[in-house]
C-alpha positions as CSV (number, residue, x, y, z in Angstrom):
1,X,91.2,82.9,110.5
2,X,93.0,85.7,109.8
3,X,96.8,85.7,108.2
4,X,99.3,87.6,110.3
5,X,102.4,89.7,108.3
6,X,105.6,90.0,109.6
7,X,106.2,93.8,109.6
8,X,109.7,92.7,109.7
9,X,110.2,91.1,106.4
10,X,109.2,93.0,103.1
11,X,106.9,92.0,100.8
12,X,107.2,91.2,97.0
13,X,103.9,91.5,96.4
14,X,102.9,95.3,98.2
15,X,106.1,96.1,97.2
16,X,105.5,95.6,93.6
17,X,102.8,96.9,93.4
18,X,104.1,100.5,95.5
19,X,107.0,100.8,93.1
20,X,105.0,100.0,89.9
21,X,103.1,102.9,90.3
22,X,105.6,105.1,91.9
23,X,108.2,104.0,88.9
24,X,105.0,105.5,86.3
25,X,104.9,108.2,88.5
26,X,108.5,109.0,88.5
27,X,108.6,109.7,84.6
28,X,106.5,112.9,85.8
29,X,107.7,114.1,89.5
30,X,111.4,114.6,89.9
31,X,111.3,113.7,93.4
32,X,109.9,110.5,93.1
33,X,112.3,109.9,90.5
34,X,115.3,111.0,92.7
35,X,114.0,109.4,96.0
36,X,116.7,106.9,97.3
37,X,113.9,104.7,98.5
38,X,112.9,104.2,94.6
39,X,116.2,103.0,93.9
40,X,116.5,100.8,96.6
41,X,112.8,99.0,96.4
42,X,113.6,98.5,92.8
43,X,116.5,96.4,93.3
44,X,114.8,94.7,96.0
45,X,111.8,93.6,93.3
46,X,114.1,92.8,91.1
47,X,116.4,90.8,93.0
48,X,113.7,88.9,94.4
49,X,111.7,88.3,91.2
50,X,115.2,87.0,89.8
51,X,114.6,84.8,93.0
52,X,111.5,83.2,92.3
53,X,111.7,79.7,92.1
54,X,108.3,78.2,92.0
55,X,104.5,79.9,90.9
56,X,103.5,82.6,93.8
57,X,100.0,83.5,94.7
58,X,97.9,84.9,91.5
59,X,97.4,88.8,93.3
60,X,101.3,88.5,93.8
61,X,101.7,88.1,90.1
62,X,99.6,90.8,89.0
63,X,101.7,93.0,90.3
64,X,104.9,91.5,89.7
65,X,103.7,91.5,85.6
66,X,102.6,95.6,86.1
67,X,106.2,96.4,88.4
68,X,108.2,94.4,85.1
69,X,105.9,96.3,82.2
């Protein structure tokens, strides 16, 4: 069986994990720094880790622990 995603509704988990490694790359590149997408998926992590009201899957935290270090 294979688990469909609703293209529709974002992810915590890919999300994460997209802006964790954009947010390390932004201390180098400008223009990740100054994207408007950056600043708007971070608030979107953030809101929804703040969220989080019972344990997530165990890949979903990974990257929820490297998006908050």
């Amino acid at each position: 069986m294979v688990a469909q995603a609703d293209p529709t509704t974002s992810s915590l988990h890919i999300t994460t994990a997209v802006v964790g490694s954009a947010l390390r790359l932004a201390h180098h590149l400008a223009g990740v720094r100054e994207h408007p997408w950056l600043r708007r998926s971070t608030h979107y992590c953030l809101e929804s880790i703040g969220a989080i009201e019972s344990a997530g899957h165990a890949i979903e935290l990974k990257y929820v622990l490297q998006f908050l270090d």
